[in-house]
C-alpha positions in Angstrom: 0.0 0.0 0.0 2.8 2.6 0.8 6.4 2.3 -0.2 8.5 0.5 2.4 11.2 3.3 3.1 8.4 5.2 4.4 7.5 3.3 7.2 11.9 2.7 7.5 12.2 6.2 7.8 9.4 6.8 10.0 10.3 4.6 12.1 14.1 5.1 12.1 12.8 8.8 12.8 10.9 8.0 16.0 13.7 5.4 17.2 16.0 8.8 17.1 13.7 10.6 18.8 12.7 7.7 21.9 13.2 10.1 24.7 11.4 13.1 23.0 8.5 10.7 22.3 8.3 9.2 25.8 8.2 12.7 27.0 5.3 13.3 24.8 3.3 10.0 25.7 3.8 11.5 29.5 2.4 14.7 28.8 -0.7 13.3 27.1 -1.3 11.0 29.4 -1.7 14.2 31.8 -3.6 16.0 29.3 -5.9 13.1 28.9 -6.9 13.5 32.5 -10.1 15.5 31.9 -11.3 13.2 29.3 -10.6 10.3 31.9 -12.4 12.1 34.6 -15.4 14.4 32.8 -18.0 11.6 32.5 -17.4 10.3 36.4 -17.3 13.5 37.7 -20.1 14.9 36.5 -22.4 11.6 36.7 -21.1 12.3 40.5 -22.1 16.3 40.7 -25.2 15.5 39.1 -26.4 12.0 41.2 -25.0 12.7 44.6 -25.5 16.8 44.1 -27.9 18.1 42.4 -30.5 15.7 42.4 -30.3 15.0 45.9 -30.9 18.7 46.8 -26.8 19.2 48.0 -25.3 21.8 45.5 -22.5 22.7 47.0 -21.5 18.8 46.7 -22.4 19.2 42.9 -20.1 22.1 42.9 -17.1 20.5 44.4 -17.7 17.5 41.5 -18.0 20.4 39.1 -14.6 21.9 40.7 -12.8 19.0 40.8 -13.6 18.6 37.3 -11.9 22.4 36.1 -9.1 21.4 37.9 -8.5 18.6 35.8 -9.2 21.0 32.7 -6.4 23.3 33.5 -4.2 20.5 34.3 -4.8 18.8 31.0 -4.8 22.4 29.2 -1.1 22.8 30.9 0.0 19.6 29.8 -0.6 20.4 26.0 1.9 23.5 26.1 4.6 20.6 27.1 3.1 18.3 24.8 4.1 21.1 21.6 7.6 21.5 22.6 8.4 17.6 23.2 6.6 17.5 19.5 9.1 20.7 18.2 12.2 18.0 19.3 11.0 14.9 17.5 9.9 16.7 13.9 12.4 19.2 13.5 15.5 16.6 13.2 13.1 14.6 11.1 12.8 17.6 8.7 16.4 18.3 8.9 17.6 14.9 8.1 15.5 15.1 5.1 16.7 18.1 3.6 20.0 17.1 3.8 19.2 14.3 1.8 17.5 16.2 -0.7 19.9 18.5 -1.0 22.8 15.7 -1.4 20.9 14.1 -3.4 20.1 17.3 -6.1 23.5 18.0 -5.5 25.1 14.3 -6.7 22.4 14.1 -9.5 22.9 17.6 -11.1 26.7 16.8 -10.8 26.6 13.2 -12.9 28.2 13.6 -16.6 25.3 14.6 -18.8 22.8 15.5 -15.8 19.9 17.7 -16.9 18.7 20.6 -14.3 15.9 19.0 -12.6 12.6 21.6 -12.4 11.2 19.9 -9.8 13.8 19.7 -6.9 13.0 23.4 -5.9 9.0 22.6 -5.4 10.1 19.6 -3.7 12.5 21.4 -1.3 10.5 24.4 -0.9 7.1 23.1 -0.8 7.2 19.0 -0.4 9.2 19.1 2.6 7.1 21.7 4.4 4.2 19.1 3.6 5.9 16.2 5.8 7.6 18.1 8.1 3.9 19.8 9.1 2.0 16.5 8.4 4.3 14.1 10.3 3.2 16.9 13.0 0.0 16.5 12.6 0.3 12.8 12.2 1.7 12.2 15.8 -0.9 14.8 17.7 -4.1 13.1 16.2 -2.8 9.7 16.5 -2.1 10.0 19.9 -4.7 12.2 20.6 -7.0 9.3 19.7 -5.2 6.9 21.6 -5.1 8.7 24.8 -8.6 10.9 24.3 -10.6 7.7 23.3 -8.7 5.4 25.5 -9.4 8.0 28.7 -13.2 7.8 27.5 -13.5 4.0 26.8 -12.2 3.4 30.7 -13.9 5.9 31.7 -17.5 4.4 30.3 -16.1 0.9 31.5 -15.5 2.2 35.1 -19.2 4.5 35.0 -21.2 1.4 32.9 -19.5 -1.3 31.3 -22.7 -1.9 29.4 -22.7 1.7 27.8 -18.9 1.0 26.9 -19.9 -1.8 25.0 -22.4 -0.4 23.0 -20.3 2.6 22.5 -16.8 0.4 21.5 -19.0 -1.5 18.5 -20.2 1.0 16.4 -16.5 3.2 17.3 -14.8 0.0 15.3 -17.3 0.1 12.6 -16.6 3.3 12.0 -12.7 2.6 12.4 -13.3 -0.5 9.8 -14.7 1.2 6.9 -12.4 4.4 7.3 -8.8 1.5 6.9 -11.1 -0.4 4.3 -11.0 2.9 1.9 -7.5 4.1 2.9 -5.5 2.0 -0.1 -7.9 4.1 -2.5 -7.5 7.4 -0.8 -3.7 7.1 -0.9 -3.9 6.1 -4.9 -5.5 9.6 -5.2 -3.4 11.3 -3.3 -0.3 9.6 -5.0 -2.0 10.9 -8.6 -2.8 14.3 -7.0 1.3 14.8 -5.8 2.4 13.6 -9.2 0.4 15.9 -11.3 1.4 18.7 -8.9 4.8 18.2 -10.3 4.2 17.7 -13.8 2.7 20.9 -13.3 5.6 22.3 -12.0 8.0 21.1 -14.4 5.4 21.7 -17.4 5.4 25.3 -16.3 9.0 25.5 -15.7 10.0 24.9 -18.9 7.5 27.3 -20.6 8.8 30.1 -18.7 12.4 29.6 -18.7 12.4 28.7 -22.8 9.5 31.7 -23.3 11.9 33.7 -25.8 12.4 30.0 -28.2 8.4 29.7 -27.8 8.0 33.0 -29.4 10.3 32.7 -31.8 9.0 29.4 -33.1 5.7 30.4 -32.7 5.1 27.7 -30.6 3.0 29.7 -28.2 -0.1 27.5 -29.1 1.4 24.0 -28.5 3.0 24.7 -25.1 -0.2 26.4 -23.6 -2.3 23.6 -24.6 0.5 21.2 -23.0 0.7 23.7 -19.4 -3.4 23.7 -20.1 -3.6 19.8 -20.2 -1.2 19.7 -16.4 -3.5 22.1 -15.2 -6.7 20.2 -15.9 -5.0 16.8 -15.1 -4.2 18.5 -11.0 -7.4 19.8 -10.6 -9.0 16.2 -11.8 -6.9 14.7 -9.3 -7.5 17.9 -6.3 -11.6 17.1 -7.2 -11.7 13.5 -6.9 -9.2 13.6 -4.0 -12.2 16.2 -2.2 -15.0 13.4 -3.0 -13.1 11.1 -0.9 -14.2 13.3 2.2 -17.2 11.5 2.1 -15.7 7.9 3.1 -14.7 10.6 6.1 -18.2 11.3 6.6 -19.5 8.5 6.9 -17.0 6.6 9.1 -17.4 9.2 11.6 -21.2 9.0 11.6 -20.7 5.7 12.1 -18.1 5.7 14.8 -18.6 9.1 16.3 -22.6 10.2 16.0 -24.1 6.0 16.1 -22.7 5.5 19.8 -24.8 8.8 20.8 -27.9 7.7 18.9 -27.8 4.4 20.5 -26.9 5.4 23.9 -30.2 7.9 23.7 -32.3 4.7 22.3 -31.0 2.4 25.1 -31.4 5.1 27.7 -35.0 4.0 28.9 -33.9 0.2 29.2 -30.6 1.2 31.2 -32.7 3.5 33.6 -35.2 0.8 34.0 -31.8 -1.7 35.0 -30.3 0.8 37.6 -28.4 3.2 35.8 -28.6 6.8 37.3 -29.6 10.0 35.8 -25.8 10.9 35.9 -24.6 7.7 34.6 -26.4 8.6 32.0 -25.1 12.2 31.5 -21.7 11.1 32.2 -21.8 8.5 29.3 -23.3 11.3 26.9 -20.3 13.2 27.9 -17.7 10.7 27.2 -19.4 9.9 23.9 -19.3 13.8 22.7 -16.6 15.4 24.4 -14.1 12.2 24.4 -15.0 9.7 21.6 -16.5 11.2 18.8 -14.1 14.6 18.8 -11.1 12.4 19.0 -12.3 10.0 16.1 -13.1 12.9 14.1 -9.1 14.3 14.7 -8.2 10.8 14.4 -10.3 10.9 10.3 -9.4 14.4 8.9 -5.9 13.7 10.5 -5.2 10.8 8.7 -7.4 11.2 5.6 -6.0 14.1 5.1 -2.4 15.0 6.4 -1.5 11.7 6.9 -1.8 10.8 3.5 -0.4 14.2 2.0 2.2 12.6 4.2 2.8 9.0 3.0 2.6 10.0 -0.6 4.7 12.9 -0.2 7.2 11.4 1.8 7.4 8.2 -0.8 7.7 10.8 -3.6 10.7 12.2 -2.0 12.0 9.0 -0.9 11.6 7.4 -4.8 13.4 10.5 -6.6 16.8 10.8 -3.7 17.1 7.2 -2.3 19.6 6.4 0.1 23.3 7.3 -0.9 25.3 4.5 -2.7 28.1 3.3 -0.7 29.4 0.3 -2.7 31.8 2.6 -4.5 35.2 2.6 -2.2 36.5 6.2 -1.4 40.1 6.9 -3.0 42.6 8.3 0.1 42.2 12.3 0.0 45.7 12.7 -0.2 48.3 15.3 -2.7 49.3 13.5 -5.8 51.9 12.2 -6.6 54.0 11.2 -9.7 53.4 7.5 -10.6 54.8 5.5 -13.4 52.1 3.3 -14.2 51.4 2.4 -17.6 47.7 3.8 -17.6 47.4 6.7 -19.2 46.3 10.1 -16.7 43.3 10.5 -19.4 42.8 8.7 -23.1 39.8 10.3 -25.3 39.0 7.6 -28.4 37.0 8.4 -31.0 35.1 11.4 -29.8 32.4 12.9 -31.7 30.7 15.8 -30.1 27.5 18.3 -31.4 25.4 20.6 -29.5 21.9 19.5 -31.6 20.8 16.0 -33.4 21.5 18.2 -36.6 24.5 20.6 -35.8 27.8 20.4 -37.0 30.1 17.8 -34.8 32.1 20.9 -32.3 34.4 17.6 -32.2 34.8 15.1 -34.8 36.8 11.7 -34.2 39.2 13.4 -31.9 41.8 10.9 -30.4 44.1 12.0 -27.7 46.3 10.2 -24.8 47.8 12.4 -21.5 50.3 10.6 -20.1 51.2 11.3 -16.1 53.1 14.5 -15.7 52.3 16.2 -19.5 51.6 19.3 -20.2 49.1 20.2 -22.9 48.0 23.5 -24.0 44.6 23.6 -26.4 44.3 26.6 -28.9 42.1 27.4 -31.2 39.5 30.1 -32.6 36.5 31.0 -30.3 34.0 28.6 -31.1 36.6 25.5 -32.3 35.5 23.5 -29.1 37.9 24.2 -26.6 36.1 24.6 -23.2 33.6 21.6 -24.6 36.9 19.5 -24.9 37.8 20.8 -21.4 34.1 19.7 -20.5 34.4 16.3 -21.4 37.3 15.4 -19.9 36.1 17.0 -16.8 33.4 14.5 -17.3 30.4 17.5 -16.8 29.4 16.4 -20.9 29.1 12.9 -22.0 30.6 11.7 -25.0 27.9 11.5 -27.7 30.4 9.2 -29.5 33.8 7.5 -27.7 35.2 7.4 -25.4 36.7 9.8 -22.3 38.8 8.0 -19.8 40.5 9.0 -16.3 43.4 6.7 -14.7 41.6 3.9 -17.0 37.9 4.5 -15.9 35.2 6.2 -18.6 34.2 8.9 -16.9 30.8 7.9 -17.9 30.3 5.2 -15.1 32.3 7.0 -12.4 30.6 7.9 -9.4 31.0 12.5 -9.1 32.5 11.8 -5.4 35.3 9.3 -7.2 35.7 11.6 -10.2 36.2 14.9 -7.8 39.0 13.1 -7.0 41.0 12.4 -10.3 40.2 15.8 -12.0 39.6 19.5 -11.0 38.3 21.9 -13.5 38.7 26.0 -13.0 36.6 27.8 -15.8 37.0 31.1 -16.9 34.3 32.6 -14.4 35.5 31.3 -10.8 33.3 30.8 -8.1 34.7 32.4 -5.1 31.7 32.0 -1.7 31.6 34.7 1.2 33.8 33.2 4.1 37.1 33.3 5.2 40.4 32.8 2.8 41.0 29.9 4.5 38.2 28.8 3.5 38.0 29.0 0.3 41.1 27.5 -0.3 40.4 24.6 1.6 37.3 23.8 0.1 38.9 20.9 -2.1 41.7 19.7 0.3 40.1 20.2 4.1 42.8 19.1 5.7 45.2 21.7 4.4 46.8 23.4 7.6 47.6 27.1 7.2 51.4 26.4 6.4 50.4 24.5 3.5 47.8 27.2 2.9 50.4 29.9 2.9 53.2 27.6 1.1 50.5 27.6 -1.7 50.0 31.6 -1.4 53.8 32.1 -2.1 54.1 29.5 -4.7 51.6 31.0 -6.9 51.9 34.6 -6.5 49.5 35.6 -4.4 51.3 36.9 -1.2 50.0 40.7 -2.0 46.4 39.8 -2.9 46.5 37.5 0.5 47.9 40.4 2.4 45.8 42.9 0.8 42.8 41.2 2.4 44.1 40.9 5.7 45.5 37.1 5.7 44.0 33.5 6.0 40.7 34.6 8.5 40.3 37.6 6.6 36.3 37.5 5.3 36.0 38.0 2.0 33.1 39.1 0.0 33.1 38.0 -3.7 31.4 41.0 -5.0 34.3 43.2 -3.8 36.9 41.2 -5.5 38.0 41.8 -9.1 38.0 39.0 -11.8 41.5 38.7 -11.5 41.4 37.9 -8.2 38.5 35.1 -8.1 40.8 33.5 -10.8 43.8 33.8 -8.5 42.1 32.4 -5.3 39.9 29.6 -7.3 43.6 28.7 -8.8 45.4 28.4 -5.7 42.0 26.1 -4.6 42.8 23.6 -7.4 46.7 23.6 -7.0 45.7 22.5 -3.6 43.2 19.7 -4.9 44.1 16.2 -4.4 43.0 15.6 -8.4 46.0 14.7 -10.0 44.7 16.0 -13.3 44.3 20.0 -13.9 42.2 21.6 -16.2 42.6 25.1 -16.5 39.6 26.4 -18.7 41.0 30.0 -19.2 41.3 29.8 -15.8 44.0 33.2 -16.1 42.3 35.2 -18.6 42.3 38.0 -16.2 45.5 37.9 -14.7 48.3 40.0 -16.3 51.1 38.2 -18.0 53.4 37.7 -15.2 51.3 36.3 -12.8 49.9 34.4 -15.2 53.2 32.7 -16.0 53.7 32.6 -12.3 50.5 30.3 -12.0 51.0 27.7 -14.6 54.6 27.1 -14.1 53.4 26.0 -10.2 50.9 23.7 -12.0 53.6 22.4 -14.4 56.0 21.8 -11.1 53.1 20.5 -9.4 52.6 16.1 -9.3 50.5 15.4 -12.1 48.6 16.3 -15.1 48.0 19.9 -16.4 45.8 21.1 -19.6 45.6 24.9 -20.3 43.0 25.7 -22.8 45.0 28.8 -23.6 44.4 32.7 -23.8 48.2 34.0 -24.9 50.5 32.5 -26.9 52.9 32.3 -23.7 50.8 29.8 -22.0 51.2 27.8 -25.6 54.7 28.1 -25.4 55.3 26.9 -21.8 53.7 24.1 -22.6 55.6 20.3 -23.4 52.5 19.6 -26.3 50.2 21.9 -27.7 46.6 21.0 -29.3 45.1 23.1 -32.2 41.8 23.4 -32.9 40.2 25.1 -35.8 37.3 22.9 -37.4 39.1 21.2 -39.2 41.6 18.0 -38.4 43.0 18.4 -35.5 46.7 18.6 -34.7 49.4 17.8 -31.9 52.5 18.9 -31.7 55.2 20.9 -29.5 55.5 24.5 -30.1 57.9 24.3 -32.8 56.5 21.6 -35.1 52.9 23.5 -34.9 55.2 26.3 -36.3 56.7 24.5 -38.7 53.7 22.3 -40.0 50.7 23.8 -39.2 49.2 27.3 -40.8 46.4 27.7 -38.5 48.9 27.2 -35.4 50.9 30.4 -37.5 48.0 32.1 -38.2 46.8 32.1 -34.6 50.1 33.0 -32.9 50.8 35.8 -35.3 47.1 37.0 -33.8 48.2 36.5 -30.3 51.3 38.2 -31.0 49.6 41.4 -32.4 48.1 41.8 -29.4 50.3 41.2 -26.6 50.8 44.1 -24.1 53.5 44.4 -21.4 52.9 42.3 -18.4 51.1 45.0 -15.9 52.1 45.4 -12.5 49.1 46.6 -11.0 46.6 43.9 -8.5 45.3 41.2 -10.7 42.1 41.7 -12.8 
């Protein structure tokens, strides 16, 4: 009927939270004492009171009774709070797996942005957090607030419990009966909401292509049919309120009715006046009101819950750990035979019908080269640099790290054999430190300020007041975020480097600064190149101009290749002299 992790996580939920629930079944059992009590003491106030002609001995019943009401109304102020601890973890724990989960799926090579994660984050996980709420108070409302009325019609007339306990399981019986179809609705009614959202998504975000196609007809009709298809679902979800209905006039109004029937005969057997009362009382202040929490909880909330829950549960399931974890440690040169990356055959086009950006290109790094890619805006360079970061996958061959496609590696394992800096970095608000540590936590500050030096940083670092300075990426210049995201990734573990025009902004001599500590540094290093300098630093250089490509040191591209001349002769037009001011 419901998926299985929901009852897992449910239950591992309340197994975390033992103490916070035993807390809460003690408070309820306090605030339960009025319902326990009510019937009793007013059959008591009203036979051995007020009948007999004492009303101050009524009174004192009566007394005794508001007494127990504010002790029970007391109780439920502690009953919230012990409910805050149990559901707030919950909701916690769950958006962390949401988020990881977004997070790993978005970052798989070829991963599409998914539409729906920000209506499930946003608006799904309020749903269970406020639902599993409501789920707990209702359920053991009912279990304390119909428990504390049952006793208390078995201790006042076990007769009058009786006739009250059948119909109250009647009512319970055809409510469970209908439960399987009122979650099949509900399950329809969650999954149309986020066809919807992704339906309208798309419409907005591609709204420019629509009207430029003409297309404005097709994709309102498509947002039009979502649309119809939720409120289909929202209308037959409201019809089931009548299974509701009728359970509780079962359960909750048939115990009264019979009780009122049954009256005469129970008078005529011994029952009191007050019995009487009191049973009335526990019927329609203790039975029905907590059956009728118990129905609109749970046919309600409790199924937004369940459906919800399995919905979120379905799209991130739990982490897979049968990949091993490589050591987080620096590279290292190694001598193995594998190649550090092989590319086979690779055909790349952006469109079923475009011209390939790559066609057929074969390439092999070995540990410890040094490539440099050039080539006209447009030739494929940052898509090459994509690919073998693994963020595109190969339409056609193959793209390879330390042996393993980097199709069917896991992003944690590939994080660890490559590091990509594009053109734009990402710097976050925080401290130097951390932003530098970001892909090598363990870094101490020596190694932190070892990595400063090294890469020609030591005035931008002491410009902003050191390792704890804050910084604020707004107030930092391109040149800058290039300069701190670059001493990040000579940090990195990864022993492969990709450096995307990673030092576009940086004046000459810094950059030259910067990729001669990633040619000293362990490992791998391609420069998709913006000068000719970073070309000529390099041990192999890679042209790319639409055509065949070609590989080659610096001299033999020279020598052999016009479009390697062509292209240097540009970059050589317009060099400037290396600029001493701040990078960027």
């Amino acid at each position: 009927m419901t998926h299985p992790g929901v009852r897992q996580v449910t239950w591992q939920a309340a197994r975390a939270s033992r103490r916070d629930l035993t807390r809460l079944a003690g408070w309820s059992l306090v605030e339960a004492i009025p319902a326990l009590l009510s019937g009793y003491l007013v059959a008591r106030a009203v036979d051995d009171g007020f009948l007999t002609g004492r009303p101050a001995t009524g009174l004192a019943w009566l007394g005794t009774l508001a007494a127990a009401v504010l002790l029970g109304a007391a109780a439920t102020g502690r009953t919230y709070r012990c409910l805050g601890a149990v559901v707030e973890p919950f909701r916690d724990e769950l958006a962390t797996r949401m988020v990881q989960g977004a997070l790993h799926d978005a970052t798989r090579t070829g991963a599409h942005p998914d539409n729906a994660a920000l209506a499930r984050l946003t608006h799904q996980l309020e749903i269970v957090r406020d639902t599993f709420a409501g789920l707990l108070m209702v359920t053991r409302g009912f279990l304390f607030a119909a428990g504390a009325a049952l006793l208390g019609l078995l201790a006042l007339a076990p007769v009058v419990a009786a006739l009250a306990a059948a119909p109250l399981a009647a009512g319970l019986a055809v409510f469970l009966a209908a439960l399987p179809a009122m979650i099949t609705h509900q399950r329809a009614y969650v999954r149309t909401g986020e066809h919807l959202s992704h339906s309208a998504a798309t419409a907005l975000t591609a709204h420019r292509d629509v009207l430029a196609c003409g297309a404005q007809t097709r994709v309102t009709t498509d947002v039009d049919h979502h649309v119809s298809a939720q409120a289909t679902a929202e209308r037959t979800l409201a019809r089931m309120a009548a299974i509701r209905s009728l359970s509780l006039g079962i359960g909750g109004w048939l115990p009264l009715i019979v009780l009122l029937i049954a009256a005469p005969w129970l008078v005529e057997r011994g029952l009191t006046a007050g019995a009487v009362l009191g049973a009335l009382i526990y019927i329609s202040t203790g039975l029905q009101p907590a059956l009728h929490t118990l129905l609109q909880g749970i046919g309600g909330g409790g199924l937004r819950y369940l459906v919800t829950l399995e919905n979120i549960l379905r799209t991130y399931p739990e982490p897979d750990t049968t990949h091993p974890t490589e050591p987080h440690t620096p590279p290292r040169s190694t001598t193995s035979p594998t190649p550090a990356a092989e590319i086979r055959n690779l055909t790349f086009r952006y469109g079923p019908h475009a011209r390939p950006v790559l066609d057929n290109l074969s390439l092999t790094l070995d540990h410890g080269d040094h490539l440099a890619v050039v080539g006209p805006s447009g030739a494929g360079k940052s898509t090459l640099a994509a690919l073998l970061a693994g963020l595109l996958p190969p339409q056609n061959g193959t793209v390879r790290l330390a042996g393993h496609p980097v199709t069917d590696t896991p992003p944690t394992i590939l994080a660890t054999r490559r590091v990509l800096v594009p053109q734009e970095a990402y710097i976050f608000t925080g401290r130097l430190a951390d932003n530098l540590r970001y892909l090598r936590p363990d870094a101490d500050d020596h190694t932190l300020e070892t990595a400063i030096d090294t890469l020609g940083a030591r005035p931008l670092a002491t410009r902003l007041g050191g390792l704890t300075a804050p910084i604020t990426p707004a107030l930092l210049s391109s040149g800058e975020r290039q300069l701190i995201a670059a001493i990040r990734a000579w940090l990195a573990p990864a022993p492969l480097v990709i450096l995307d025009e990673a030092t576009c902004h940086l004046d000459p001599a810094l950059e030259a600064t910067v990729e001669d500590a990633f040619a000293r540094r362990p490992g791998t290093l391609v420069v998709i190149a913006h000068r000719i300098s970073s070309a000529i630093r390099a041990h192999r250089v890679l042209v790319l101009d639409g055509t065949e490509p070609r590989a080659g040191t610096h001299e033999h591209l020279l020598e052999h290749s016009t479009a390697y001349r062509l292209l240097v002769g540009h970059w050589q037009e317009h060099t400037t002299p290396p600029l001493p001011s701040r990078p960027g």
